[in-house]
N, C-alpha and C positions, 0 to 999 in steps of 0.2 A: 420390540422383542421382549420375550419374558429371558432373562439372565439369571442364574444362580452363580454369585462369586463364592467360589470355595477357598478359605484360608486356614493354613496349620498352624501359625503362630497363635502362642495363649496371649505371648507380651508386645506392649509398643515396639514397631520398629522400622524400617524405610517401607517394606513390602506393606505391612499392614497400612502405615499412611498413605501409602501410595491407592491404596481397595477404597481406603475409606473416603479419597477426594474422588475416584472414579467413582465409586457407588454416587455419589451426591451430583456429579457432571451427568452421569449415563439419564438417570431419573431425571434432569433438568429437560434433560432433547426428548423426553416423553416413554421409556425404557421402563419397564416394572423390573424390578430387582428384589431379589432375594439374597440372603448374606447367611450363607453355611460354615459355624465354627466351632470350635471347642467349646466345651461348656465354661464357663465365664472369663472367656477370652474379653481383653481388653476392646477388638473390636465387637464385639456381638452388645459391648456397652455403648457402642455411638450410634445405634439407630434404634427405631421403634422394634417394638419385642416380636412384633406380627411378622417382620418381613425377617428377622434372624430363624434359623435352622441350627438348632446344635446336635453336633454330632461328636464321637470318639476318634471317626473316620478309620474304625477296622476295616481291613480288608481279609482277614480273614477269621472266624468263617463268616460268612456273607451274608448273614443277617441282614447286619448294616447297611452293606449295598443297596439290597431289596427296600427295605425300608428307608430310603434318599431316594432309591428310584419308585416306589411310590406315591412321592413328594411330590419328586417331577412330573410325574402322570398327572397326577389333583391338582397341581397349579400349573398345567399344561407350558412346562418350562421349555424356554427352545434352544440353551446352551449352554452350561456351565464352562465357567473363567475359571482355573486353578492358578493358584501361586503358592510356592515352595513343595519341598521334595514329598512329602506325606500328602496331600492333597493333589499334586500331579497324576503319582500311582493311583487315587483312589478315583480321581475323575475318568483317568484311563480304561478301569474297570465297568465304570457305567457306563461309560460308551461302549465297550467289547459284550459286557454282559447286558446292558439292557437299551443300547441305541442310541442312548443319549450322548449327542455330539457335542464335541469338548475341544474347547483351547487352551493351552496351556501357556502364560507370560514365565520365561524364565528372568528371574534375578539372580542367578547365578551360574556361574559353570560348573557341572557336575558330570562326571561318564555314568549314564543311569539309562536302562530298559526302556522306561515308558515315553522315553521324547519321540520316539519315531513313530509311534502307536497313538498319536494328537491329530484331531482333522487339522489343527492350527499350532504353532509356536511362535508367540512375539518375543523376541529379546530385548531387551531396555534400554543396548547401546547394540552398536555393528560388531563388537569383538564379541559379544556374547551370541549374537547371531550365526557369524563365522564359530566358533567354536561347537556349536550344537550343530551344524552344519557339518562338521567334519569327523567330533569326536562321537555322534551321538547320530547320524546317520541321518537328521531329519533334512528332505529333499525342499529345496528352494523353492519347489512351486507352495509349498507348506509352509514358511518362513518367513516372516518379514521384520526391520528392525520398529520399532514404534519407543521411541525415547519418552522415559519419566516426564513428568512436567508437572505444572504448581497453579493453582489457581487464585490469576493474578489478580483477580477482585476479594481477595481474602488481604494482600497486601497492599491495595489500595484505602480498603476501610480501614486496617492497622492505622496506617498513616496519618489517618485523619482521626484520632482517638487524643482526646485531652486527656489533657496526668492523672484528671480526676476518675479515668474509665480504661486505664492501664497504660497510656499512649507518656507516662511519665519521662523525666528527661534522663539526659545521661548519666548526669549526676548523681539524680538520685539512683539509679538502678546500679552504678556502681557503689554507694553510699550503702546499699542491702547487702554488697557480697563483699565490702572490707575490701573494694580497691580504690586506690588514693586516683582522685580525678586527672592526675597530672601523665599517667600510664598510658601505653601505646597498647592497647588490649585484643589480644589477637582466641580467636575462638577456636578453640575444640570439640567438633560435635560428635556424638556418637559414642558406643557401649566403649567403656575402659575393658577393650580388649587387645591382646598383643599384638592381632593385625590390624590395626585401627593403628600402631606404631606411637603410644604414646611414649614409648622411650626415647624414640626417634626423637621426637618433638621436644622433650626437658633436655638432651643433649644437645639440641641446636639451639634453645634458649642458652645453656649454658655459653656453648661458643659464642654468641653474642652480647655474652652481658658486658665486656667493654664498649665495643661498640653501637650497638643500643641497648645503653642502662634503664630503661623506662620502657623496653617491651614486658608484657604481660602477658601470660597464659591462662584462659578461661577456660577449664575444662565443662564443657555439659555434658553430661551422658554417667551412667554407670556402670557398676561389674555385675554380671551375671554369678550366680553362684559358684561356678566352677571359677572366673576370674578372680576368685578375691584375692588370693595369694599375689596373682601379678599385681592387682591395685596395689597391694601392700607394696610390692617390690617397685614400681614407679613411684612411690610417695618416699621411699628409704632412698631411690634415686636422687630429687628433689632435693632432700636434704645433702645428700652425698656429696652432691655439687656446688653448692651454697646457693641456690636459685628458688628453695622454698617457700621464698615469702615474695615471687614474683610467680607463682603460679596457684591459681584457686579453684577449688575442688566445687561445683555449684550441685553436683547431683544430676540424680534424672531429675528435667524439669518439663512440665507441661505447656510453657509458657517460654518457646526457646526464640520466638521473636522478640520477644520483649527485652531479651536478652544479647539477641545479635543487636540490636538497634543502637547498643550500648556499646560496642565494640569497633575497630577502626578495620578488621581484614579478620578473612578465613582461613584457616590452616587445618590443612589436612596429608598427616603424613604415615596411611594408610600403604599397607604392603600389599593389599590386594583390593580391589573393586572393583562394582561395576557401572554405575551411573545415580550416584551417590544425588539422591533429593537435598540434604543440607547443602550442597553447591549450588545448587540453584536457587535454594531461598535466601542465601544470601547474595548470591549477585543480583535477585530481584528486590533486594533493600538497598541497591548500590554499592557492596562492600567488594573490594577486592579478593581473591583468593590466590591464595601459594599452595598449591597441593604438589602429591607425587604423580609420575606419569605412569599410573597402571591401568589396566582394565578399559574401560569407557571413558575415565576421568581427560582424555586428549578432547575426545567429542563435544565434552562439555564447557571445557576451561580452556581458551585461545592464549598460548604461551605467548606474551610479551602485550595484547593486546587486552583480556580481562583479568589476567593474570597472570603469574611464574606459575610452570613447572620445574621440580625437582626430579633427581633421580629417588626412586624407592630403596629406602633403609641406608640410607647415606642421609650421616646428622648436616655433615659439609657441602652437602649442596641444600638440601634442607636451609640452612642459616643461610647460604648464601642468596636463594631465590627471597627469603625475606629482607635480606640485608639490598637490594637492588631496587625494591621498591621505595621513592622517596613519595613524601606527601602527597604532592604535586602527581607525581605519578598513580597514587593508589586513587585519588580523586576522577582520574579519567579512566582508569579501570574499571574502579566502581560506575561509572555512567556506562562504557559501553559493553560490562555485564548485562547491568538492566534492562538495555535494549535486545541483546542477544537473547535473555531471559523469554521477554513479550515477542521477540520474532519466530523463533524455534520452538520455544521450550513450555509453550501454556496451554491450558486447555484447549483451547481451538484450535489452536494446531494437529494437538494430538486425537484429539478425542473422533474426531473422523475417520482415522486410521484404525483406530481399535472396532471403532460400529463396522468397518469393510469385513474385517477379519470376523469377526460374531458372527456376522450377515453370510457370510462367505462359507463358513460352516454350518450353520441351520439349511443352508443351500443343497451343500453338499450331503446333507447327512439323507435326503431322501434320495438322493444317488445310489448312495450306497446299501443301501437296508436290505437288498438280497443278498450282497454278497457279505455283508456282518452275519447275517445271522445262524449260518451253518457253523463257522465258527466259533459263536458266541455259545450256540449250544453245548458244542462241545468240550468248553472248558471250563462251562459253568456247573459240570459234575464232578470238578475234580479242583488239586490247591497248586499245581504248576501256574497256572499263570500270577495269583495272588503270591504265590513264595517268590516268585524272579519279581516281580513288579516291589516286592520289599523289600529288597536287597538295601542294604544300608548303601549310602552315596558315598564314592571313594571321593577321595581326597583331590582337588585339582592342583597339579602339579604342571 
C-alpha cells in the first residue's frame, strides 16, 4: 500500500513517536509511506525530505485540500492515517471532498464531529475505543482497539551498547545529573504539565521521605509554554517541602533511555491517560512501574504482577503503591514487564492489526465511491462542513 500519515503536532511527543516507529515498521513489510506535516515539525525532521509533505492543514478555504489531494492523485496514495484533533478534521475532508479513504488512530478522548465520518478508528487502549464508541457515535463494525507498542530491536541493540557508544553505566549517568549513586531513582517522564500530576508526585516523595530517605525523583520531560507558571509552582513546591535536593529537573531529553537505564522504577502519577509509550519502554528495559489507574494505563500495567497501581491525585496512595515495592519485589516486576512488553506490546504484535484496518479501508473505499460522491459535491461549494469539522475539541470530562 501507498500510506500517507498525517500528523498536527509541530513538537516531540507520544503520538508523533508513536508515527515515527510506525512509519519505519510499515516501510520494513514493504509499505511506501509518506509523512504530511507542519512545516518544520520535529517529525518531518526524522525522515528523508522526498517522502515528508508539509502542510498548514487549513481546512478552510480549501485550497489546501485540493492541493494534498492532488498529492494523493501524483503518488496514487491508497490511504491516509490521521493522528490528533487538526489532522483528523482535515483527513475527514479529503475523504468527503475528494475520495481519499481515511483512518483515523485516536490518542485521545474528545467529543468531536469528524470520528464518525472515518472509513476506520483505532484506539490505542479499549477505554478509548469504548468512549469514541459511545460518545462520538463511531459503530464497531468501524473500530478496533490496536494498542501502542515499541520496537523491541531498538532496545535490544541499546543493550548491547559499550560506555564508549552511550551504553555507559549507572554511575556515570547519574554522575552527569548530580545524583549521588547511593539513591533509589524513580523516573518521571513526560511534558511537566498538571495532568502529568507532577504535584502529585513531590507530595508523595515528601510523604516518604522517612521512610525511604534515598528515594529519588528524575524528572524528564518539560513545560510547554503555557506550563511554565506551574513548573515554577512545582519547583517552589519541592522546596516548600524540604525534598528539593531529592528531586532533579533533567529537561526534555532525546536520549531518555539512556536515562531510564540509570534508574530503578517508573512513576507515573498522571490524572488522565491513555496508553502512555514511556510505560512500556520502561517495562521493556525491565524496570518496575507505580503508575495511577486511569485511562488505558490498567491494560498496560498488571497491578501487583508488573507493577502497583495508585488511585489518580491521591499523594497517599501514590506513596503507598511505591512504598509496597521492596527490591526483591521490583526485580521480578521488572522481568515480568519485559515479558509482557515482547508478548502484547511490540511490533509484531501490532503492526498486523494496523495493515488489516489500512487494507480494510482502501477496500472499502471503492465500495463506496457512488454513494460519496453526490455528497461530496455538495459540500464542497459551501464552509458547513469545514466550520463543524473545526470546532475546537471540548474538554473530556
Amino acid at each position: 500500500m501507498r500510506i500517507l500519515e498525517v500528523v498536527s503536532a509541530r513538537d516531540i511527543n507520544g503520538a508523533t513517536r508513536h508515527v515515527c516507529s510506525l512509519v519505519g515498521q510499515l516501510q520494513q513489510r514493504g509499505h511506501e509511506v509518506f509523512v504530511a506535516c507542519l512545516p518544520g515539525a520535529w517529525l518531518g525532521r526524522q525522515f528523508d525530505r522526498r517522502q515528508v509533505i508539509e502542510t498548514s492543514l487549513d481546512r478552510w478555504p480549501l485550497d489546501e485540500l485540493r492541493r494534498i489531494a492532488g498529492i494523493c492523485r501524483e503518488r496514487q496514495i491508497d490511504v491516509t492515517h490521521t493522528h490528533q484533533s487538526r489532522s483528523h478534521a482535515f483527513g475527514v475532508l479529503l475523504r468527503w471532498l475528494h475520495g481519499v479513504p481515511t483512518v483515523a488512530t485516536a490518542h485521545n478522548c474528545r467529543i468531536q464531529l469528524h470520528w464518525a465520518l472515518n472509513n476506520h478508528v483505532i484506539g490505542v487502549s479499549e477505554r478509548t475505543t469504548r468512549f469514541h464508541r459511545r460518545f462520538n457515535l463511531v459503530s464497531r463494525r468501524r473500530s478496533e482497539t490496536v494498542h501502542n507498542f515499541i520496537d523491541l530491536d531498538d532496545y535490544a541493540r541499546f543493550g548491547e551498547q559499550p560506555a564508549e557508544a552511550g551504553g555507559a553505566s549507572r554511575e556515570a549517568v547519574l554522575g552527569e545529573l548530580g545524583i549521588p549513586a547511593d539513591r533509589t531513582v524513580g523516573a518521571v517522564v513526560g511534558k511537566i504539565t498538571y495532568k502529568k500530576g507532577i504535584h502529585i508526585a513531590i507530595d508523595a516523595l515528601a510523604r516518604l521521605r522517612e521512610r525511604q530517605p534515598q528515594l529519588h525523583l528524575l524528572m524528564i520531560g518539560a513545560p510547554r509554554v503555557r506550563d511554565l507558571e506551574y513548573r515554577d509552582q512545582v519547583v517552589a513546591q519541592a522546596e516548600r517541602l524540604g525534598v528539593a535536593d531529592r528531586v532533579t529537573w533533567a529537561g526534555e531529553c532525546r536520549d531518555v533511555l539512556r536515562l531510564l537505564r540509570a534508574t530503578e522504577l517508573m512513576i507515573s502519577a498522571s490524572l488522565e491517560e491513555n496508553f502512555p509509550i514511556s510505560l512500556l519502554e520502561a517495562m521493556a528495559l525491565g524496570l518496575p512501574v507505580v503508575a495511577t489507574r486511569v485511562g488505558g494505563v490498567p491494560e498496560c500495567v498488571v497491578d501487583g504482577v508488573t507493577g502497583s497501581l495508585a488511585t489518580a491525585g491521591s499523594a497517599d496512595s501514590l506513596a503507598a503503591a511505591i512504598d509496597s515495592q521492596s527490591p526483591e519485589l521490583r526485580l521480578q516486576m521488572g522481568t515480568a514487564g519485559a515479558e509482557r512488553v515482547r508478548l502484547h506490546f511490540s511490533a509484531e504484535s501490532q503492526l498486523p492489526k494496523i495493515e488489516r484496518v489500512l487494507a480494510a479501508a482502501v477496500g472499502s473505499a471503492g465500495r463506496r465511491k457512488r454513494e460519496l460522491w453526490p455528497w461530496s459535491r455538495a459540500v464542497s461549494t459551501g464552509s458547513e462542513c469545514a466550520e463543524a469539522l473545526g470546532n475546537p475539541p471540548l474538554k473530556n470530562t
